[in-house]
C-alpha positions as CSV (number, residue, x, y, z in Angstrom):
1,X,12.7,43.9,304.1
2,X,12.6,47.5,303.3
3,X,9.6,48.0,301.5
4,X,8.3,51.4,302.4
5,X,9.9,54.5,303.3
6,X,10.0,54.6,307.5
7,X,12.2,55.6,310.0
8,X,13.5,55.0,313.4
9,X,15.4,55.0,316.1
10,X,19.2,53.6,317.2
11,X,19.0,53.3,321.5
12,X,20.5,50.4,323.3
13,X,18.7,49.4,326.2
14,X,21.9,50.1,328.5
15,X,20.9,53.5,327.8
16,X,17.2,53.6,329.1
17,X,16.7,55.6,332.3
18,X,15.1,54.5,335.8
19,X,15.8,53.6,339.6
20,X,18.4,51.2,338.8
21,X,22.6,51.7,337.3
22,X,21.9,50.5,334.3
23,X,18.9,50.4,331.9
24,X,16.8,47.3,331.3
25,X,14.3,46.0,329.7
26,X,11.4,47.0,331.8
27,X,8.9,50.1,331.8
28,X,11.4,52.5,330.4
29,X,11.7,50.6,327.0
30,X,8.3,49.7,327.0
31,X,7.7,53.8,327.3
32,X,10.0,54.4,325.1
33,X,8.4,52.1,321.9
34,X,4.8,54.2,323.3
35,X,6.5,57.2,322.7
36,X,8.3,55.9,319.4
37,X,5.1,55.0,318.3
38,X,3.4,58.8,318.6
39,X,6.3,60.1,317.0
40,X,5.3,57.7,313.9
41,X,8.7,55.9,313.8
42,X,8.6,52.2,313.0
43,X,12.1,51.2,313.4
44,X,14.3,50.2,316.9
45,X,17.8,50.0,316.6
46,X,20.1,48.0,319.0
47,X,23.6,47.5,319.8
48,X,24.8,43.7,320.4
49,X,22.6,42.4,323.1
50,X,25.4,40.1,324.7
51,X,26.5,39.2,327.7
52,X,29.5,42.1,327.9
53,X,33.1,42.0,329.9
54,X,36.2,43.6,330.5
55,X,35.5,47.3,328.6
56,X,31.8,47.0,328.5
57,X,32.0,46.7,324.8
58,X,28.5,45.1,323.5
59,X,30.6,44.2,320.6
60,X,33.1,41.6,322.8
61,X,30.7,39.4,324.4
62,X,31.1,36.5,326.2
63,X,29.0,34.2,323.5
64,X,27.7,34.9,320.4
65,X,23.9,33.5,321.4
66,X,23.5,34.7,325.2
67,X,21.8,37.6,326.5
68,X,23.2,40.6,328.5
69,X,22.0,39.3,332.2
70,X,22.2,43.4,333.3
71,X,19.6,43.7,331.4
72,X,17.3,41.8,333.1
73,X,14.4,44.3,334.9
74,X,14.4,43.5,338.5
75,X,10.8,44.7,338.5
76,X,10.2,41.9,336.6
77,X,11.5,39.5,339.5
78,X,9.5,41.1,341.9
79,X,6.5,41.0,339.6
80,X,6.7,37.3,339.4
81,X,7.5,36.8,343.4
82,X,10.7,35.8,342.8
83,X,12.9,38.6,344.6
84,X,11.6,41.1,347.5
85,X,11.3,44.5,346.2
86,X,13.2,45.7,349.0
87,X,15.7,43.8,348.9
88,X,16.7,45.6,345.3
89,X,19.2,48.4,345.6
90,X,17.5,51.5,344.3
91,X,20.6,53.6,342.9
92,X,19.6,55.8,339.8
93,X,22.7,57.6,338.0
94,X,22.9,59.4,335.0
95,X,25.6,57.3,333.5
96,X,25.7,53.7,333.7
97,X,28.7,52.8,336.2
98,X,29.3,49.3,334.9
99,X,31.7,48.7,338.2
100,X,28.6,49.3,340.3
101,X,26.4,47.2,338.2
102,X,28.6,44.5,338.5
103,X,28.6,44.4,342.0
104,X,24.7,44.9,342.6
105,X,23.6,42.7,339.0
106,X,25.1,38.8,340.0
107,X,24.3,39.2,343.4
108,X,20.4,40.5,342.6
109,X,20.1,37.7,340.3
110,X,21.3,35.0,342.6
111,X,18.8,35.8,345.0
112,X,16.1,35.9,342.1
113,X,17.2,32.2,341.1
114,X,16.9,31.4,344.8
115,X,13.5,32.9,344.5
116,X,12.0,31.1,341.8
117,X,14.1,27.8,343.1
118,X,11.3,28.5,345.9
119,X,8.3,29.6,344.4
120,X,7.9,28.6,340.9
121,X,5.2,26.5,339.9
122,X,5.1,23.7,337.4
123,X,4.5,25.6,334.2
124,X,7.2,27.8,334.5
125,X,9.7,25.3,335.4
126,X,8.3,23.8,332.6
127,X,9.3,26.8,330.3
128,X,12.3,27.0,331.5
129,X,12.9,23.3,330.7
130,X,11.6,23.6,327.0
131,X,14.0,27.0,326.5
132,X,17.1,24.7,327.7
133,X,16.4,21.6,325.1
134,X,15.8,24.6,322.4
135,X,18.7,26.0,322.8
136,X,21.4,23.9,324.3
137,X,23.1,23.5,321.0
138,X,25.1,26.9,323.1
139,X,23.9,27.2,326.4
140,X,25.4,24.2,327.7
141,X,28.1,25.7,326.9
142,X,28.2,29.3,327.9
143,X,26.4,28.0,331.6
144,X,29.5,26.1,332.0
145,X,32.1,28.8,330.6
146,X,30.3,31.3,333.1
147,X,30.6,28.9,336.0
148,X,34.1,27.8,335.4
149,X,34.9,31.4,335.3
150,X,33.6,32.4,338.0
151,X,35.4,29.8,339.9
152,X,38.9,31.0,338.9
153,X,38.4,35.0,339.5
154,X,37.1,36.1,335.9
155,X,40.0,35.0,334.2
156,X,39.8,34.1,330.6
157,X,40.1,30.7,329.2
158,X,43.5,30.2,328.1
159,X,44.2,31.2,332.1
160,X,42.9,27.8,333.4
161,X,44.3,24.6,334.0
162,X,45.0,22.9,330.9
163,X,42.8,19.8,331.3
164,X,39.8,22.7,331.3
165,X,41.7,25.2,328.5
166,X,41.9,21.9,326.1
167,X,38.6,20.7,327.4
168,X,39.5,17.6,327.9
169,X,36.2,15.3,328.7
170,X,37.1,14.1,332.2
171,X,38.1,17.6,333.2
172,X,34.5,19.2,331.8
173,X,32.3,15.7,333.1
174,X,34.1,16.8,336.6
175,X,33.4,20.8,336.2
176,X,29.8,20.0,335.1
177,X,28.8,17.7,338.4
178,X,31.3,20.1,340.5
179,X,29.7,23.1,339.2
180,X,25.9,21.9,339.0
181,X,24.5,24.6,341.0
182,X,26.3,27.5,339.2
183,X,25.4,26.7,335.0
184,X,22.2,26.1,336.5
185,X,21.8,29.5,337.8
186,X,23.3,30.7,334.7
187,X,21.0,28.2,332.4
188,X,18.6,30.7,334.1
189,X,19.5,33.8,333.7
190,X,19.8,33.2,330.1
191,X,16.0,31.9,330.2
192,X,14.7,35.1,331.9
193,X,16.5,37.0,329.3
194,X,14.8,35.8,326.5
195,X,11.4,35.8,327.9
196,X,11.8,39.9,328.7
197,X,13.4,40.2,325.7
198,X,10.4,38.4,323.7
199,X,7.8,40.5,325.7
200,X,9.4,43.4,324.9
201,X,9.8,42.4,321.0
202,X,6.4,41.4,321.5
203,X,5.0,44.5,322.6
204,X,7.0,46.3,319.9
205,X,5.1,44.5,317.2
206,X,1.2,45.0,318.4
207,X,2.8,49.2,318.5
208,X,4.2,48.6,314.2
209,X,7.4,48.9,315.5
210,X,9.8,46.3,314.1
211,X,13.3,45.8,315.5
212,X,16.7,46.6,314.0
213,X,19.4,43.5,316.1
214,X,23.3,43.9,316.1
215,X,26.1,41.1,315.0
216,X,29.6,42.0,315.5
217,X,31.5,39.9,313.0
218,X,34.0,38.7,314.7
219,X,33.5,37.1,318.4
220,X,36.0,38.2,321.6
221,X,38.9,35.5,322.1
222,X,37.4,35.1,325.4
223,X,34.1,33.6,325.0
224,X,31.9,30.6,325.2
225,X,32.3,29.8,321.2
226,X,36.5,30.3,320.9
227,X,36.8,28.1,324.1
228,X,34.1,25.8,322.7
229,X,34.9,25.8,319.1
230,X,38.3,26.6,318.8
231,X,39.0,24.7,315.8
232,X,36.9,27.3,314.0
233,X,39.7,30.2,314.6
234,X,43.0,31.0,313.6
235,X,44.4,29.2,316.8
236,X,47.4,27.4,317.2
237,X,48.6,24.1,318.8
238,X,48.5,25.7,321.9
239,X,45.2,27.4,321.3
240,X,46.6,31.1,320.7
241,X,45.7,32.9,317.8
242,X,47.7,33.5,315.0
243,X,46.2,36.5,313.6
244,X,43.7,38.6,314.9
245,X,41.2,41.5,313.9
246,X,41.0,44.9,312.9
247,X,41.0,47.5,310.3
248,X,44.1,49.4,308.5
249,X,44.5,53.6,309.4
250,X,41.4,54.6,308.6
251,X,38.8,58.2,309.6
252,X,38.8,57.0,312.8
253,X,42.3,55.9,313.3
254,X,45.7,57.1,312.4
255,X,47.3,53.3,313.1
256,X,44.2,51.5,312.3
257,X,42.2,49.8,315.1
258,X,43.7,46.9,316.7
259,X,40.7,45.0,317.8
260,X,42.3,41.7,318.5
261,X,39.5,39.7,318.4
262,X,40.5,35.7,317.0
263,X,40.6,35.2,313.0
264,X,37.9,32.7,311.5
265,X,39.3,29.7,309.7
266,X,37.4,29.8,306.7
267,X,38.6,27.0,305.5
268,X,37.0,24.8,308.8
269,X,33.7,26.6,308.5
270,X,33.4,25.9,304.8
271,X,34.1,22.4,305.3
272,X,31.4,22.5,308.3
273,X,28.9,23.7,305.6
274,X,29.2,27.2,307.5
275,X,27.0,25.0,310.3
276,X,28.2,27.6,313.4
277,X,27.3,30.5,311.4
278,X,23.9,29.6,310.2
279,X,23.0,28.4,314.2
280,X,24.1,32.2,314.4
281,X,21.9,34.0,311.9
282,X,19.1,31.7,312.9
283,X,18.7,32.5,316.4
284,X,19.5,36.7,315.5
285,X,16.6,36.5,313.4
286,X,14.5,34.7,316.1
287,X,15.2,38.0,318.7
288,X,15.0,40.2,316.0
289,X,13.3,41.7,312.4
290,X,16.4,43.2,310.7
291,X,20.2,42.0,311.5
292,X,23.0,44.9,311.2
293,X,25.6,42.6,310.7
294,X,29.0,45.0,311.7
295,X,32.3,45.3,309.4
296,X,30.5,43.5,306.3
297,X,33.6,43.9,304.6
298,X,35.2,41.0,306.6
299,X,33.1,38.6,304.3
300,X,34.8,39.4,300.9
301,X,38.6,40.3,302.7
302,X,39.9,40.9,306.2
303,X,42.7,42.7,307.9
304,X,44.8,39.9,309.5
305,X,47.5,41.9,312.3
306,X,50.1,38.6,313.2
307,X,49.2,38.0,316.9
308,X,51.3,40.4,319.1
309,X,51.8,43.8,317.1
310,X,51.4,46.9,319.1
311,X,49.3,48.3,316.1
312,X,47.1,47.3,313.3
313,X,49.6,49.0,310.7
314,X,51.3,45.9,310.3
315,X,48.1,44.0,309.0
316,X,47.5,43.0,305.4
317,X,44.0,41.9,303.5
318,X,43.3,38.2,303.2
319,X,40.3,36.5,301.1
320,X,37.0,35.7,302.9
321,X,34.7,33.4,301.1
322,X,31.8,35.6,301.1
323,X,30.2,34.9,298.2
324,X,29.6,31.1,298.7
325,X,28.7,31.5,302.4
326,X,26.0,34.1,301.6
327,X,25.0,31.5,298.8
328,X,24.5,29.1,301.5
329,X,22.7,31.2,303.3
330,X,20.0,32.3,301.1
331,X,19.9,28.6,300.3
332,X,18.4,27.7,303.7
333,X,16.6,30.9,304.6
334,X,15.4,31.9,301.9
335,X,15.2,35.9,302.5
336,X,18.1,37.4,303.6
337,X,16.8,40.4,306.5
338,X,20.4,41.3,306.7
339,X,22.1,44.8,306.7
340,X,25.9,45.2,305.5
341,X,28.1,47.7,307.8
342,X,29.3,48.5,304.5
343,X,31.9,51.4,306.1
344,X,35.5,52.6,305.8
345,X,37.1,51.0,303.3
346,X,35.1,49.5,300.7
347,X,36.1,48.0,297.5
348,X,34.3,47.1,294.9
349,X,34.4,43.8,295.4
350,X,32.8,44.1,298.8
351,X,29.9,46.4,297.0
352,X,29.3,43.7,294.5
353,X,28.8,41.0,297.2
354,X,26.4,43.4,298.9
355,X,24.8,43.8,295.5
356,X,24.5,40.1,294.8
357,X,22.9,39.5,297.3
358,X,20.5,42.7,297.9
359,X,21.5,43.4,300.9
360,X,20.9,47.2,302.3
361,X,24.1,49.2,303.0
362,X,25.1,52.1,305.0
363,X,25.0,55.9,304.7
364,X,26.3,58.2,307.1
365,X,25.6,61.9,307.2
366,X,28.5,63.0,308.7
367,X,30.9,61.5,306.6
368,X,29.3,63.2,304.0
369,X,30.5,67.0,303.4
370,X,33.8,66.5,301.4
371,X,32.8,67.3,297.9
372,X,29.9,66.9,295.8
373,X,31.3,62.9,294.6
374,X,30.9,61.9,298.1
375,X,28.9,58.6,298.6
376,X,27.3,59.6,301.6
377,X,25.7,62.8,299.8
378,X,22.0,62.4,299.6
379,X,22.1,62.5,295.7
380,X,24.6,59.7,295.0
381,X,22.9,57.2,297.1
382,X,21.5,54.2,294.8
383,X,18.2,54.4,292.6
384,X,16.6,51.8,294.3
385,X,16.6,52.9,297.6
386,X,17.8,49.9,299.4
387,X,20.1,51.7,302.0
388,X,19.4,53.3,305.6
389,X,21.0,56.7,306.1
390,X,22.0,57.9,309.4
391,X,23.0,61.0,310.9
392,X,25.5,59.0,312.8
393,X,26.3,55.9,314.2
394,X,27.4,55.0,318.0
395,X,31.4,54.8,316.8
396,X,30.2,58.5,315.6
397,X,30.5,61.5,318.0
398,X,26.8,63.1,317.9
399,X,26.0,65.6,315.4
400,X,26.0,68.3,317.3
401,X,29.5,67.4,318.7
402,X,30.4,66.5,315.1
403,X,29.6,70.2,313.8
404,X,31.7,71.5,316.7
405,X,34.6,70.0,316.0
406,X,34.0,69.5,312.3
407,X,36.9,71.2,309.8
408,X,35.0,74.8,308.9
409,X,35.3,73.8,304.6
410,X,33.1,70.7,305.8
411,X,30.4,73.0,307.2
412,X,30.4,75.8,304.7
413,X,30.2,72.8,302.3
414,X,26.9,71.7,304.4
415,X,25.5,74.9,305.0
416,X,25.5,75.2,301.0
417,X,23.8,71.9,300.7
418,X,21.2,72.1,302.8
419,X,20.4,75.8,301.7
420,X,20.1,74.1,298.4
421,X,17.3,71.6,299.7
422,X,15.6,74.2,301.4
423,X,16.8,73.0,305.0
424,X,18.1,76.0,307.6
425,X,21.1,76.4,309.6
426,X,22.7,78.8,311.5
427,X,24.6,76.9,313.7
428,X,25.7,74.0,315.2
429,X,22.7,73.8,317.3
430,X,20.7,73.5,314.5
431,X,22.9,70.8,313.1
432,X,21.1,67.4,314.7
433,X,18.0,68.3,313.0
434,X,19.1,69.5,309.6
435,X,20.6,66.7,309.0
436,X,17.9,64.4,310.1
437,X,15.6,66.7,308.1
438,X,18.2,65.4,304.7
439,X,18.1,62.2,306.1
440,X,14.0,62.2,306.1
441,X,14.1,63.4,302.3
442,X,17.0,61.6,300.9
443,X,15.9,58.3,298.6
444,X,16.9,55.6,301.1
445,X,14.1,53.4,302.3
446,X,15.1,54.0,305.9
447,X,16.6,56.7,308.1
448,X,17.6,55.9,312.2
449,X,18.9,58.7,314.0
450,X,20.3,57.6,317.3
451,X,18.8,59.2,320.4
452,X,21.4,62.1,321.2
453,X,20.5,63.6,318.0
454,X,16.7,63.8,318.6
455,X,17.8,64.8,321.7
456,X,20.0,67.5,320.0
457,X,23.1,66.7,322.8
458,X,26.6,66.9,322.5
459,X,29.7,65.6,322.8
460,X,28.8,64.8,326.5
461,X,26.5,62.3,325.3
462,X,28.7,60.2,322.8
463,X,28.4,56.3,323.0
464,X,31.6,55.1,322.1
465,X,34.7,56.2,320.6
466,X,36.9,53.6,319.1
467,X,40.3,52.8,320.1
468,X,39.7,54.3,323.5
469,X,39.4,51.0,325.8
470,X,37.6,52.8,328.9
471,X,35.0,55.0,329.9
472,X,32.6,54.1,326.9
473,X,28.9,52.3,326.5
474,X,27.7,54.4,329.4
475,X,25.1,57.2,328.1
476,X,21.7,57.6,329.9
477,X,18.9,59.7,328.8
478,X,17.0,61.4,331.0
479,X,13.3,60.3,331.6
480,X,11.9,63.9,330.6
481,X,13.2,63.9,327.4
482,X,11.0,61.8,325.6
483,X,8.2,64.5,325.1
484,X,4.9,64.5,323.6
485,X,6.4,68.3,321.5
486,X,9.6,66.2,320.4
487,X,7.1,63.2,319.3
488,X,5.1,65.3,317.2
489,X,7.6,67.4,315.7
490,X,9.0,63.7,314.8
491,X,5.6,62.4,313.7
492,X,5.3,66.0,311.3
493,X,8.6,65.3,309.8
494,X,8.2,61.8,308.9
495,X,4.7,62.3,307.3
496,X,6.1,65.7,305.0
497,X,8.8,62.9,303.7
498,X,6.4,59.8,303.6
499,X,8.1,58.0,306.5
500,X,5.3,57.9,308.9
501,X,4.7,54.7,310.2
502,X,1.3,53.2,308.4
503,X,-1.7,52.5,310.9
């Protein structure tokens, strides 16, 4: 899958600017793959596309196959007669304020549903009808998990009455003819997802521009596929989990990182010939070219924390049959377009799985500046190339922050390097592109630099920073920054390194 040496770019759409509190997936990200596209990159990035809850966290969705409904461009709606424009609440910010979007997003959409309930005309419906036989295997499911949520105040699943919690088939026959109405409406949402999300994949291909999709591992206790398929999870008799997810003290963490998302029962999904997962990676590699599948460890061994400890330091490492599901599925796809989070702590055993099966790992630039052994180095990475470096990722503070804050050995140690490769720096301004400059020359098929760094921002601008639960996922460009000087400085870059995207 990486063939030639390219680059691009890590954005999620939350993050595209416009008229609206959140970004979407209308004219914004189509300008954005225009300018992408002058600047010679042929690479998008993307977080988890889900539908996200309590924290905003792409990575603890609500299912495992939906679509984020926020994302949906209102534009679009009004396009297609199906909402008046002004009945859409015009409220730009430079921030995404998720509280706000929550209270402008379900009601918006309602009234769209009511629109097209009016208006649409037989081949739509039609459409719509097709995308719900192709994909009910799950959105049966999540329309009724939605709807049954929303009837009892957001709670999660192991909140309702028990008939519902154990899904007991008189109790879901009632709540699917009670609730008619409501999994329609969300049947839909989940349709109008996938058609803006195809158009915009769509318009990314006729540009060169392939698409980089996100799996978290492990999927939030409280979603669509542990309420559905609970016998696939470390759960208990009375559907609690025994063990959940995380990782030991590590760079990011002094205590580890208690995640707490449900265990898998291997054991279940083996003897299921892996069936869930493979539905999984199937419809990933139907929305997308490339799947970053996150904390790729957790197929060889994962940190099990017994259910209730106040920190992940009380975890230890159990087996993961990675090996024989990976076997399984190269057996029935054939290729595997899959790239390993291969971060943290990595064992050999989890490098020879991602060997075995040729998988691309990780390389991050600002790990890298501890000592000439270092693995994120430019001149350790592997002969063959099969890797993508980046300056950072969105757990990362940017790289400009990063220098700021950075211990001063680490950037005398970088200032030396880069000297050595010809690259200048002076000072932490100058840090975002130096390192994307090493990135560009360093042997690894494929460099993304997220946004901010392009962008040259700091601190201020940082995505995410694990552990903390609030106040994350909410960075916004602004819609002068993509410029035609930062495209071409981009585009002259990529074609000194022989990264610039063919045709």
């Amino acid at each position: 899958m990486l063939e030639e040496r390219a680059y691009g770019i890590l954005l999620h759409p939350t993050s595209f600017p416009g008229r609206y509190p959140i970004g979407n997936l209308g004219d914004e990200a189509r300008r954005f793959l225009g300018w992408l596209e002058r600047a010679g990159g042929a690479w998008w990035q993307v977080l988890p596309l889900g539908p996200t809850g309590y924290g905003d966290s792409p990575y603890q969705s609500f299912s495992a196959f939906a679509g984020n409904p926020y994302l949906i461009d209102p534009d679009g709606l009004v396009a297609r007669s199906w909402l008046d424009g002004a009945e859409v609440m015009a409220t730009s910010s430079e921030r995404v304020d998720y509280g706000l979007v929550y209270r402008w997003a379900w009601p918006m959409l309602r009234r769209a549903h009511a629109g097209f309930e009016r208006v649409a005309g037989a081949e739509e419906r039609h459409r719509l009808a097709a995308f719900e036989r192709e994909h009910a295997d799950w959105l049966e499911d999540y329309a009724l998990f939605m709807a049954i949520k929303s009837e009892h105040g957001g709670a999660p699943w192991w909140l309702w009455p028990a008939p519902l919690k154990h899904r007991e088939a008189g109790a879901l026959a009632e709540a699917r003819e009670r609730l008619a109405a409501d999994t329609a409406f969300h049947r839909w949402t989940q349709w109008v997802f996938f058609e803006q999300w195809r158009a915009l994949l769509d318009e990314a291909h006729r540009r060169g521009i392939r698409v980089i999709g996100d799996m978290p591992i492990f999927v939030a206790r409280d979603s669509a596929d542990v309420w559905a398929h609970p016998g696939l999870f470390q759960l208990d008799e009375r559907l609690e989990p025994v063990a959940v997810a995380g990782v030991p003290p590590d760079y990011f963490s002094p205590t580890g990182q208690l995640w707490g998302n449900p265990l898998y029962d291997w054991k279940e999904l083996e003897r299921t010939g892996f069936d869930w997962w493979l539905r999984r990676i199937r419809h990933a590699l139907k929305i997308a070219d490339l799947v970053r599948i996150d904390h790729f460890r957790g197929f060889e061994s994962y940190w099990a924390i017994p259910a209730g400890s106040p920190t992940a330091e009380s975890g230890h490492w159990e087996k993961a049959p990675g090996e024989r599901f990976f076997q399984k599925l190269r057996d029935e796809l054939g290729s595997l377009p899959i790239l390993a989070e291969d971060l943290g702590l990595i064992t050999p055993e989890v490098e020879a799985l991602r060997d075995r099966f040729g998988l691309a790992g990780m390389k991050v630039l600002q790990f890298a500046f501890t000592g000439p052994d270092n693995p994120f180095l430019p001149h350790n990475y592997p002969p063959s190339g099969n890797c993508v470096v980046y300056t950072g990722t969105h757990d990362n503070d940017t790289t400009r922050g990063w220098c700021n804050s950075a211990p001063p050995e680490e950037i005398a140690f970088m200032r030396d390097y880069l000297k050595q490769r010809g690259i200048g720096f002076e000072s932490c301004q100058d840090a975002p592109w130096a390192l994307m400059t090493l990135a560009m020359q360093s042997g690894c098929r494929l460099a993304i630099f997220p946004l901010q760094d392009v962008l040259g921002l700091g601190s201020e601008a940082r995505m995410n920073y694990p552990s903390r639960p609030e106040g994350n996922w909410a960075w916004r460009y602004r819609h002068e920054g993509l410029t035609e000087e930062l495209a071409g400085r981009l585009r002259r870059l990529a074609r000194e390194t022989g990264r610039a995207r063919r045709g």
